[in-house]
N, C-alpha and C positions, 0 to 999 in steps of 0.2 A: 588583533592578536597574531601574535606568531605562530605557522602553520608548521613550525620546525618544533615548538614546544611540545612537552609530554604529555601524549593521548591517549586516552585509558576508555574502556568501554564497558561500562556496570551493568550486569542481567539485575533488572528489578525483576523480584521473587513476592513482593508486598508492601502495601501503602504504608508501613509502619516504620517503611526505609526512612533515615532521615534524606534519601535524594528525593522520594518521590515530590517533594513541593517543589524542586528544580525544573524536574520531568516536570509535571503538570501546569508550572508555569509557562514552558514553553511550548507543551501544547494546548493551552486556551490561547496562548498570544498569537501564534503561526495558524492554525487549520481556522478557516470560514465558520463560524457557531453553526451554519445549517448542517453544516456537517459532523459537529462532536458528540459526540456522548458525556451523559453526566459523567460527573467526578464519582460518583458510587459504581456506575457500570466500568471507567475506567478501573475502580479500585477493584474491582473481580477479576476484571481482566487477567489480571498480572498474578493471581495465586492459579490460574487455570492451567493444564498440561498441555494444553494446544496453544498457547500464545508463547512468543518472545518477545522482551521488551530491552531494548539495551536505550543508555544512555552514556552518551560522548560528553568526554570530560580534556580537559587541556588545562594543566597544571592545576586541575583538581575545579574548576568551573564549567558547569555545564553550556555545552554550545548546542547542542543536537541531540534529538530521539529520535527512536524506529519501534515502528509495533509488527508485527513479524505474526501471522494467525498461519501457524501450521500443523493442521489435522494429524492427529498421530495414523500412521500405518496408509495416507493417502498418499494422492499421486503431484501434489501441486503444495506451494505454498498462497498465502494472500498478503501484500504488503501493504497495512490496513491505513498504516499513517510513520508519514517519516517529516522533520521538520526539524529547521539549525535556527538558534535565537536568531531574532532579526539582528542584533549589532554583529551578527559573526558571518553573514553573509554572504556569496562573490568572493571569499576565501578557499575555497576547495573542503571545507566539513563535510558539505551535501555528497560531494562525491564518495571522500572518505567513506561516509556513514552507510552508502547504497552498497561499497565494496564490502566491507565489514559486514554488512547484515545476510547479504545474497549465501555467505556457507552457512549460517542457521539454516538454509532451508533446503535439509537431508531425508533421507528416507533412513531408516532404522539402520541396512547396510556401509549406511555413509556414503548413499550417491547423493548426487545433487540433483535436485529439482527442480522443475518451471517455479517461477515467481509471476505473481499475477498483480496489477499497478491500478486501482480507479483514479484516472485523471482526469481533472477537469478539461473537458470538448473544447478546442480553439475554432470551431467551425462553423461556431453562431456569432453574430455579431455579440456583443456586451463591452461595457465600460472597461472590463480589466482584460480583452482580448489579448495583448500585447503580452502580458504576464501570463497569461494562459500558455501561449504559443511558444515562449521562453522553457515554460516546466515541463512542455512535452518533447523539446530540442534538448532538454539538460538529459532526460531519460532516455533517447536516442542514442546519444551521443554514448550512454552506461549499455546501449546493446538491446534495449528494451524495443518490439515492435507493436505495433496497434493492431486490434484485433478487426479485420475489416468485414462490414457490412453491420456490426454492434452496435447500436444505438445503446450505451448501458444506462441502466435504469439506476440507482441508488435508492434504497430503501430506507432510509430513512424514515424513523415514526413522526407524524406530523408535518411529513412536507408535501402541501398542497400542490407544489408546481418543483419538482425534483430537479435540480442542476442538469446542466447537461455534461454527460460525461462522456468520455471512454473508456474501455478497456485493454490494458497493454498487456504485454509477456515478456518476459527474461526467460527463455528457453536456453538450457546448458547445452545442447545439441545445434544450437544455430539453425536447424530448419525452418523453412521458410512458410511452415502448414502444420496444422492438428487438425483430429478429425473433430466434426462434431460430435458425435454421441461424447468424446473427452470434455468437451467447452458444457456441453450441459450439465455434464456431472457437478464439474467446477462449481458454476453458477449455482445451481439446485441445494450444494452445501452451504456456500456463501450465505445466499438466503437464509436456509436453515438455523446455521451456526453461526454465524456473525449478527445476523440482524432478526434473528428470532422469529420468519417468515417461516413459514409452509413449503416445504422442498417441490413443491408441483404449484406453486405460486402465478399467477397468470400471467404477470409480466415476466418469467421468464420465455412463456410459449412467445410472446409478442416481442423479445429480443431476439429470438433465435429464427423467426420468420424468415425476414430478408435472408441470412448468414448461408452463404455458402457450406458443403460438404464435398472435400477437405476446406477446411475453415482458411482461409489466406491471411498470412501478417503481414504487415507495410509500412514502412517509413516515414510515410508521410503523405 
């Protein structure tokens, strides 16, 4: 596709869109199944007041989504899942889409927020290390840092052995540090609100163990 062609970018409001079979095709196709949510919890998602969902369009085909979980009257967003069809690929949508998505994520005044990334960990060995190490360089590259000393956990229901992840930041400030009591807040909603955990959840006391106060971001 041509990356000069006309790009549009649809807020789904509800499953009764005729887009959403576009949006949901391409994310069963793009995200890892240990990672998605059914089709009913996506389809809540999107009539919720704390979620944005946009979907990228080029000459009216969908190429790319972003789900955007941002807490009304909080201090952070979460960027829960963002994904370009696989034939649209290594064309620049992904970037597009990260740029477009980051000013949804405002405070009521219309400042901008930290954005928060769970990325799959390049730091264990696995068969797809290479593409691991690729998705955490694409989001570098977008300004996004890693949260250091985090082993993040993903809650997912029914995963016996949880991916290994990390956790990134898109800080509109560029500093190079938060404190901890901010990182727990985060985490403790997340849990909460996103994955229907217990805000004092045990794994988070056992993410937060190692992590420095001020909390350090890093590159790599």
């Amino acid at each position: 596709m041509d990356t000069a062609d006309q790009e549009i970018y649809q807020s789904l409001v509800s499953a009764v869109d005729p887009s959403f079979e576009d949006f949901f095709r391409i994310y069963a196709e793009s995200i890892q199944p240990r990672e998605q949510k059914s089709r009913e919890l996506i389809s809540r998602m999107l009539g919720r007041p704390d979620y944005k969902v946009l979907l990228q369009k080029t000459n009216g085909v969908a190429v790319g989504i972003s789900i955007l979980f941002a807490p009304v009257d909080d201090t952070f967003s979460l960027l829960e899942y963002m994904a370009v069809d696989s034939k649209c690929r290594n064309s620049g949508f992904g970037r597009k889409l990260f740029l477009r998505t980051l000013p949804e994520s405002v405070s009521p005044r219309g400042e901008p927020l930290p954005v928060l990334l769970e990325v799959d960990s390049d730091r264990e060995p696995s068969a797809d290390r290479e593409t691991r190490k690729r998705r955490q360089q694409f989001y570098k590259r977008l300004g996004c840092r890693r949260v250091e000393g985090l082993a993040y956990i993903l809650p997912m229901p029914g995963a016996s052995s949880p991916p290994a992840m990390d956790l990134f930041v898109h800080l509109p400030s560029g500093a190079p540090a938060i404190r901890k009591p901010q990182l727990r807040h985060w985490l403790e909603t997340i849990y909460q609100s996103v994955y229907n955990c217990q805000h004092d959840d045990p794994r988070i006391v056992e993410m937060l163990g190692p992590v420095s106060d001020p909390v350090q971001l890093g590159w790599g």
